[in-house]
DRENDO-1510 file (C-alpha; in Angstrom, 1 decimal, always signed):
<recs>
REC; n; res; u; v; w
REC; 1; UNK; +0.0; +0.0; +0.0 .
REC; 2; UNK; +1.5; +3.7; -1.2 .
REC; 3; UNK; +2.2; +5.6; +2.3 .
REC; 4; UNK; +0.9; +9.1; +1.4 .
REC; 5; UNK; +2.8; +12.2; +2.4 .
REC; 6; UNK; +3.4; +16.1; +1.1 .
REC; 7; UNK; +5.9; +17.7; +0.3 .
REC; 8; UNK; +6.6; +20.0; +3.4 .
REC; 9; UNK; +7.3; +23.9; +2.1 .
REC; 10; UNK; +3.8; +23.7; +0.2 .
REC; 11; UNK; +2.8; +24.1; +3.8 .
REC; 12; UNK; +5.4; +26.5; +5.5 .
REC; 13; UNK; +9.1; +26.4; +5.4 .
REC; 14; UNK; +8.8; +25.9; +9.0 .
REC; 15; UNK; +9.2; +22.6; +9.5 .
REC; 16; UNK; +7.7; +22.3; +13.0 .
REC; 17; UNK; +4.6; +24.1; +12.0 .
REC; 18; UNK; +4.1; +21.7; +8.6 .
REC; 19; UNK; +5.3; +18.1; +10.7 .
REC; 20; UNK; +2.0; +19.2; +13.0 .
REC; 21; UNK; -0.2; +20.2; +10.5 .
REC; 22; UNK; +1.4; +16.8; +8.5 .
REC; 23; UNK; +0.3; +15.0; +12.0 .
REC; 24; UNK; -3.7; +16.8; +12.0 .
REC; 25; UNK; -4.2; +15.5; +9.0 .
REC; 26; UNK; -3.3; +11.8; +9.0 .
REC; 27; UNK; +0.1; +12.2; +6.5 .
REC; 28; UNK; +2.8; +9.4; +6.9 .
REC; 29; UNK; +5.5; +11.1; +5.3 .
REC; 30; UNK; +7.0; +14.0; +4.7 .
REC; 31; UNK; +9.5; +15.2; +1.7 .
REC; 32; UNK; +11.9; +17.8; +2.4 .
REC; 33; UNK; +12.6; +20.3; -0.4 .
REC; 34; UNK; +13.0; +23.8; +1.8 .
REC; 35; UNK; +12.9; +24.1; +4.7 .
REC; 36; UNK; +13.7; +27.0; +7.3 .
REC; 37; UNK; +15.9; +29.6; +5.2 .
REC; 38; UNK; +17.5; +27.2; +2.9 .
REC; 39; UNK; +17.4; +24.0; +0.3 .
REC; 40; UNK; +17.8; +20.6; +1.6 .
REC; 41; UNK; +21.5; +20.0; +1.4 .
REC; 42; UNK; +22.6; +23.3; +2.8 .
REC; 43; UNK; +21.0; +23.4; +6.3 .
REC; 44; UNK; +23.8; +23.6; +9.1 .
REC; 45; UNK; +24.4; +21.3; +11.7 .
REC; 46; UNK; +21.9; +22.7; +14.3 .
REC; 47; UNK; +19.4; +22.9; +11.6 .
REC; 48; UNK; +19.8; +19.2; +10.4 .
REC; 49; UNK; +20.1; +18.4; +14.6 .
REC; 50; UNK; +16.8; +20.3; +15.1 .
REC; 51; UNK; +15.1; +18.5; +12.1 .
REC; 52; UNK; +16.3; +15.2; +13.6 .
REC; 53; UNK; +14.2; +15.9; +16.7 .
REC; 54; UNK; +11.3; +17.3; +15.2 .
REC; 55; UNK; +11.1; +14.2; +12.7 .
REC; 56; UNK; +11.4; +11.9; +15.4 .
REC; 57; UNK; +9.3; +14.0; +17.9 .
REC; 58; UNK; +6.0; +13.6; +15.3 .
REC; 59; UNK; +7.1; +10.0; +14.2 .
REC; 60; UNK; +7.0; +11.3; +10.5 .
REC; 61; UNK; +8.8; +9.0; +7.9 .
REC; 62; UNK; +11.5; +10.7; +5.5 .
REC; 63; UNK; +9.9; +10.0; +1.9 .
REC; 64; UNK; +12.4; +11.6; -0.2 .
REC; 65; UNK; +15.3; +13.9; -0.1 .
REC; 66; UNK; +14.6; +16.7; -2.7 .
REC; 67; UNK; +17.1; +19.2; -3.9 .
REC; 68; UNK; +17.2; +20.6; -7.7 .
REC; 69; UNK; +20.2; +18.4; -8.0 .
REC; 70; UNK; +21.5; +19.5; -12.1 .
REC; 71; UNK; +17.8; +21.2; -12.6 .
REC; 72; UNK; +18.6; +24.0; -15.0 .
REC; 73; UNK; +22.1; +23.4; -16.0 .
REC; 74; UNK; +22.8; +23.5; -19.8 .
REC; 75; UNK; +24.3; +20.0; -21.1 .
REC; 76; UNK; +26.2; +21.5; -23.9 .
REC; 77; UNK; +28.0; +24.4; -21.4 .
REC; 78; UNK; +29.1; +21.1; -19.2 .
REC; 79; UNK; +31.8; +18.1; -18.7 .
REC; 80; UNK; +32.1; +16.3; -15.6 .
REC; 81; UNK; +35.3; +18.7; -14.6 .
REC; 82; UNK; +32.8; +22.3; -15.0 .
REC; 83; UNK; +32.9; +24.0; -11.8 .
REC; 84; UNK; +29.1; +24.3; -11.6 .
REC; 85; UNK; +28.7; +20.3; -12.6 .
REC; 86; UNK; +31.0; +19.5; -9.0 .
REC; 87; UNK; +29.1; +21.8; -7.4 .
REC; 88; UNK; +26.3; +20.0; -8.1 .
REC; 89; UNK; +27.9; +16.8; -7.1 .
REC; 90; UNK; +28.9; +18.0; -3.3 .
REC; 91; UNK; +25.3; +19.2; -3.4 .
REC; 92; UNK; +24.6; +15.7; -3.7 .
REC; 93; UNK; +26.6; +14.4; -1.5 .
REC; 94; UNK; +25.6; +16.7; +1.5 .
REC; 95; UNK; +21.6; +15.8; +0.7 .
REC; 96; UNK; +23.0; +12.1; +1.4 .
REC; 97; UNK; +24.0; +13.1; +4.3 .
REC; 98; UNK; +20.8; +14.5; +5.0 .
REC; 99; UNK; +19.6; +11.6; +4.0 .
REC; 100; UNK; +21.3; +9.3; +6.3 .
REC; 101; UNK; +20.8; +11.6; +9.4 .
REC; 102; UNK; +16.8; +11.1; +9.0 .
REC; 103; UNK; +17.0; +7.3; +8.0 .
REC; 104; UNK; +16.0; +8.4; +4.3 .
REC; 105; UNK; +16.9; +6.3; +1.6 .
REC; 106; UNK; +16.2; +8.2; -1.5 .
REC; 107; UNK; +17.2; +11.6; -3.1 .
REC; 108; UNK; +16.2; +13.4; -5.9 .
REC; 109; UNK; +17.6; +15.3; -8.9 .
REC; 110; UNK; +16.9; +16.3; -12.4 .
REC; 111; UNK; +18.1; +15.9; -16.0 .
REC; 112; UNK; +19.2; +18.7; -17.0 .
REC; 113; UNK; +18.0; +21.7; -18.9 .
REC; 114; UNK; +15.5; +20.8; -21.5 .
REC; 115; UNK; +16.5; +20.0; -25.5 .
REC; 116; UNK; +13.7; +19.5; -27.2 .
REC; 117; UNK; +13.9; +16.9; -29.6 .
REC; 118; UNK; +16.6; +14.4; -28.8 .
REC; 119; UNK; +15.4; +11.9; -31.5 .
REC; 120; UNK; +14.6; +11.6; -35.0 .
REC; 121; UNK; +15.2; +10.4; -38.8 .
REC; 122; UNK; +14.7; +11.4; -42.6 .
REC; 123; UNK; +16.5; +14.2; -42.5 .
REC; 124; UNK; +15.2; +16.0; -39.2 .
REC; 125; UNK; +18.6; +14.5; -37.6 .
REC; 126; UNK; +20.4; +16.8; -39.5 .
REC; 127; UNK; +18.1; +19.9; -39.0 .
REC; 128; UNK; +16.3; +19.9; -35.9 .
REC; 129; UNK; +17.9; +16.9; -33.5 .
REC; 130; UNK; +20.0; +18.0; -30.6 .
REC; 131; UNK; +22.5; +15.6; -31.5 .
REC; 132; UNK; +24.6; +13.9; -28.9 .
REC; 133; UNK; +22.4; +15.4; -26.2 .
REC; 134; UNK; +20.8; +12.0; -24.8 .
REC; 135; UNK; +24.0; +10.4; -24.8 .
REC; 136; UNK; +26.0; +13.1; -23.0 .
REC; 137; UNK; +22.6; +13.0; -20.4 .
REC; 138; UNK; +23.2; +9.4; -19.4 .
REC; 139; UNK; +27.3; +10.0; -19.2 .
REC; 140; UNK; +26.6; +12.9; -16.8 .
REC; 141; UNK; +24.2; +10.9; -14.6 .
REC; 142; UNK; +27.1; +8.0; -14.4 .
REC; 143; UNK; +29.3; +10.1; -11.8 .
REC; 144; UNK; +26.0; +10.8; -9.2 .
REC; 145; UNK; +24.9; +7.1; -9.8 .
REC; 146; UNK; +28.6; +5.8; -8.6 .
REC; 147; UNK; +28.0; +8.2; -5.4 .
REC; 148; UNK; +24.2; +7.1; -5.1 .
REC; 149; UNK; +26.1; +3.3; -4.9 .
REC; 150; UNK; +28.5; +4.3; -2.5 .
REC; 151; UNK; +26.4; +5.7; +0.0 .
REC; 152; UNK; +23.5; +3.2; -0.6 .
REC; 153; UNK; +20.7; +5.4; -1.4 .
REC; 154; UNK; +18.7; +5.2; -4.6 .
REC; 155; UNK; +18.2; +8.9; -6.9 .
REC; 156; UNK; +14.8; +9.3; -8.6 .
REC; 157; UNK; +15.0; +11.5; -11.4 .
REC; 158; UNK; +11.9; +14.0; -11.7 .
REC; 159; UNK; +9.6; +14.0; -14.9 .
REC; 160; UNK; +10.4; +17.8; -14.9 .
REC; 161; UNK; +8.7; +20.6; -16.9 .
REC; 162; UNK; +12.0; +22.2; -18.6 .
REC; 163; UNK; +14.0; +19.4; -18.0 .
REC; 164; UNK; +15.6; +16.7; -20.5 .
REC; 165; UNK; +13.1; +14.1; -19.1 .
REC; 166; UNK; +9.8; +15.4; -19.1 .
REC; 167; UNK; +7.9; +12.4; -19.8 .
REC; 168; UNK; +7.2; +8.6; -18.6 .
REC; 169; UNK; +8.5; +7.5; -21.6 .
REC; 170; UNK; +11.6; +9.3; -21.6 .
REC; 171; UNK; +12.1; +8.1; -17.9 .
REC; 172; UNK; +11.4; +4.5; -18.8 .
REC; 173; UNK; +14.2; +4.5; -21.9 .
REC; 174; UNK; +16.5; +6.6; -19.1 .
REC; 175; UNK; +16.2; +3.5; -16.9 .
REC; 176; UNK; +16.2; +0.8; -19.1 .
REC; 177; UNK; +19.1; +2.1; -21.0 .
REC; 178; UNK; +21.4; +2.9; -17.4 .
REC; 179; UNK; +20.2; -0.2; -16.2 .
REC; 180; UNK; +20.8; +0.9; -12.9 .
REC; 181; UNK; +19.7; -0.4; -9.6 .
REC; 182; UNK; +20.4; +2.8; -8.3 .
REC; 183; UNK; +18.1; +4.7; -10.4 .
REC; 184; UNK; +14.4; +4.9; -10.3 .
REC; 185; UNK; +11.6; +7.4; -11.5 .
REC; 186; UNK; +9.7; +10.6; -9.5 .
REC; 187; UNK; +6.8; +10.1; -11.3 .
REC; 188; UNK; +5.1; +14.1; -11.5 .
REC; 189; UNK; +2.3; +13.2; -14.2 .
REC; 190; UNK; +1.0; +17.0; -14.0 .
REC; 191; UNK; +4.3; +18.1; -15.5 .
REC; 192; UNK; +4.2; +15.4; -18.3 .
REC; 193; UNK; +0.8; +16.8; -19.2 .
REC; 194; UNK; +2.9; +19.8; -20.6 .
REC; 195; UNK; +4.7; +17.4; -23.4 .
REC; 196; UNK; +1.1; +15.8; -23.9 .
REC; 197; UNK; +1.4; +12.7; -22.8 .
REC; 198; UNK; -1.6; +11.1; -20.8 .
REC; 199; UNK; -1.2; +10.1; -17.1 .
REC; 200; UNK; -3.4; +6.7; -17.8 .
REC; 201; UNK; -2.5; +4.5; -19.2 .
REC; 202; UNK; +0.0; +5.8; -21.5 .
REC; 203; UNK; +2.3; +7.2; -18.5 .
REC; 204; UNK; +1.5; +4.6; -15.9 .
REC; 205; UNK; +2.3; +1.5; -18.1 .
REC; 206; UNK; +5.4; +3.0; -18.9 .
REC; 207; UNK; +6.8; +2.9; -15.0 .
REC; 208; UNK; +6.3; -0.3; -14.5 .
REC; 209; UNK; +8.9; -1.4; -12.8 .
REC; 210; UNK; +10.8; +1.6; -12.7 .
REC; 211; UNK; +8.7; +3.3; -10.1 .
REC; 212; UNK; +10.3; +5.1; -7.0 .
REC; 213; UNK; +8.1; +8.0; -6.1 .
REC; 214; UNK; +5.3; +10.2; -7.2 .
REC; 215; UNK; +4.3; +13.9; -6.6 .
REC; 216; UNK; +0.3; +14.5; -7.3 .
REC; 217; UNK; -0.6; +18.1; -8.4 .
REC; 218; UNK; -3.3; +19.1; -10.6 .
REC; 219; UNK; -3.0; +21.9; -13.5 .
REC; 220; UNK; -4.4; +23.3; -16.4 .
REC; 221; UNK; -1.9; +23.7; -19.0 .
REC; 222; UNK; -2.1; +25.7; -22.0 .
REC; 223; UNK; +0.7; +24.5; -24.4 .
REC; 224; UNK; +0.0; +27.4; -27.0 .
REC; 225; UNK; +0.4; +30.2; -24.3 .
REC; 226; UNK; +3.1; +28.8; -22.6 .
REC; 227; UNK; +0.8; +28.7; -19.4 .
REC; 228; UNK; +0.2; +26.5; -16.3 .
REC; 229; UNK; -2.2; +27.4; -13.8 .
REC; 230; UNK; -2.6; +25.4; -10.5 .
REC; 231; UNK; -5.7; +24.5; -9.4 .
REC; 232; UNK; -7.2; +22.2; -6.2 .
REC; 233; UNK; -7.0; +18.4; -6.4 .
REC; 234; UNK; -9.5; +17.1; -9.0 .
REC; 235; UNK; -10.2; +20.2; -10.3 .
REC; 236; UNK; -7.9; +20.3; -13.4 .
REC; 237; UNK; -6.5; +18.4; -15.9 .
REC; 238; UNK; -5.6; +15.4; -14.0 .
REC; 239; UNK; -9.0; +14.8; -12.9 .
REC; 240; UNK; -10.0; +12.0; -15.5 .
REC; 241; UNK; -6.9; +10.3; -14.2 .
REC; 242; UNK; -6.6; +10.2; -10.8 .
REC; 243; UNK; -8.8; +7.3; -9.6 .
REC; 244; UNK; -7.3; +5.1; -12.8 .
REC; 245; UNK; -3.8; +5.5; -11.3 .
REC; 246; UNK; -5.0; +5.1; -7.7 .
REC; 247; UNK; -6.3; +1.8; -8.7 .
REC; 248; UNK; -3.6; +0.9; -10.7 .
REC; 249; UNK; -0.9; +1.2; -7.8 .
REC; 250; UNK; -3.2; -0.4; -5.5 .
REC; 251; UNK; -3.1; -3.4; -7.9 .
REC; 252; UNK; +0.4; -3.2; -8.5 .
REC; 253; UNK; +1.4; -3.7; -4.7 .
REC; 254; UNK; +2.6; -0.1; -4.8 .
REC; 255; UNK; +4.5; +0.2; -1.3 .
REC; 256; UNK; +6.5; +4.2; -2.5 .
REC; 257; UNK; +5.6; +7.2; -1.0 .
REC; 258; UNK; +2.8; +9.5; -3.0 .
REC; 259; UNK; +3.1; +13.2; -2.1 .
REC; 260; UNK; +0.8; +15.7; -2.4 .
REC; 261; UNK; +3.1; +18.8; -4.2 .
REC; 262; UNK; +1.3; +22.1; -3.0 .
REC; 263; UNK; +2.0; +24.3; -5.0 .
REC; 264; UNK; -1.7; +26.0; -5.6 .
REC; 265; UNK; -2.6; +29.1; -4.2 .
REC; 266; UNK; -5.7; +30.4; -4.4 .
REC; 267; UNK; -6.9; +33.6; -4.7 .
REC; 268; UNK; -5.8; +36.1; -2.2 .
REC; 269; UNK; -4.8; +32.7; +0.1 .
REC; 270; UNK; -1.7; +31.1; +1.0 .
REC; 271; UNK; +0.0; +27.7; -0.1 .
REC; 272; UNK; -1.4; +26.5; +3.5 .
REC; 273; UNK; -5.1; +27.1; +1.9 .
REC; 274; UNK; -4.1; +25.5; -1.5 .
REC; 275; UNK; -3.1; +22.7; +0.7 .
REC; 276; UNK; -6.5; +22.4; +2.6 .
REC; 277; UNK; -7.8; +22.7; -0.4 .
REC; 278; UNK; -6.4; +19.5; -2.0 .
REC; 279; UNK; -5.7; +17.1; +1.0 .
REC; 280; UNK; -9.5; +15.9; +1.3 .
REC; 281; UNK; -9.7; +14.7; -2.1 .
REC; 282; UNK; -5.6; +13.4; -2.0 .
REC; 283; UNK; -6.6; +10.8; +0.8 .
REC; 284; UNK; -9.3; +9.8; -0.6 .
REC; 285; UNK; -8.3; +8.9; -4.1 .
REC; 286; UNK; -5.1; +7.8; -2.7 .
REC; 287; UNK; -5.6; +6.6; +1.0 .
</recs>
């Protein structure tokens, strides 16, 4: 059975105030993204000792370490000695650490700054491909892989709006052709709405087995304009979805984490409202 969980900053950067309002509402888990005055991997000593307690003081699970790890970084501008690629890497390293000081086994990063089309043939190779782009993403992921091993946690890599895998199906060739037990997916099928592809079953089917978290949002997205709006839970785009892929995980055996990702704010409100707003129908599809 999926444990269910949020991430916390869509309720507050203040960790003790989201664990209790995490607690009120029946949540197992909790994913750290921001928290306090700072990104996961950068909190100091008496920050990470303070989270320790307050973890352990509302008997919270860890889902899911989540830094930006690579989000943004241009592929071509890169090589595995660039300044702002190592960077990256200690960045990593300290979330492990994170990680490993509240019993977490699993961290996420990204893939990169998005290319558009990394694949085609009849001539479009030549025009329109970013050649050499998907090759150079799996030889960049290698190096955080080999530190993922080391340390024994698994990465997830993010179906990411402007990132080089925005899709299920992306994710799934990523996987298949790492081969890596290190490596799983964070399944966000909001943002994969943007490249068009359907949640269910198109998105779902193509997980299977490759499965290591989820973040549940709902959007509407306007390709055209180059516009996303958040909405509540159920009230968007992933509505036709939702129970399909509910179902689906609960046939699967599905034992992850699925966190809620607040990030709608209504009107005049706060994140904290967006995030009432949403958690009724979350543990009920999902619960």
């Amino acid at each position: 059975m999926a444990k269910l969980g949020v991430i916390t900053d869509g309720i507050s950067r203040d960790l003790e105030q989201a664990l209790a309002v995490i607690n009120e509402t029946g949540l197992a888990c909790a994913e750290l993204q921001y928290v306090w005055d700072g990104e996961v991997g950068d909190l100091s000593d008496a920050q990470l000792d303070r989270a320790q307690r307050l973890v352990t003081a509302h008997r919270v699970e860890v889902s899911c370490i989540s830094r930006h790890i690579f989000g943004g970084l241009a592929l071509g501008e890169l090589e595995t000695d660039s300044p702002a690629y190592l960077e990256e890497l200690a960045a990593l390293r300290r979330c492990i650490d994170m990680a490993d000081a509240l019993d977490c086994r699993l961290a996420r990063i990204m893939s990169f700054r998005k290319e558009m089309i990394l694949f085609g043939g009849q001539g479009a190779e030549q025009w329109v491909v970013s050649r050499g782009a998907w090759d150079k993403l799996k030889a960049m992921l290698l190096p955080a892989l080999e530190i993922a091993a080391e340390r024994g946690v698994r990465l997830v890599v993010e179906t990411g709006n402007n990132a080089m895998i925005n899709s299920a199906w992306l994710a799934r060739k990523l996987n298949d052709e790492l081969s890596s037990e290190q490596l799983k997916t964070l399944w966000d099928p909001a943002n994969s709405l943007y490249c068009a592809e359907s949640p269910f079953p198109a998105g779902y089917e193509a997980l299977r087995g490759v499965l290591g978290h989820i973040h549940i949002k709902d959007v509407l997205v306007d390709m055209p304009r180059a516009r996303v709006d958040c909405v509540p839970l159920g009230s968007g785009q992933m509505a036709p979805f939702l129970e399909q892929m509910a179902a689906a995980l609960a046939a699967d055996g599905y034992a992850g984490s699925v966190s809620l990702e607040s990030v709608y704010r209504p009107p005049g409100g706060s994140f904290a409202d967006g995030f009432r707003a949403s958690i009724d129908k979350f543990k009920a599809v999902f619960g």
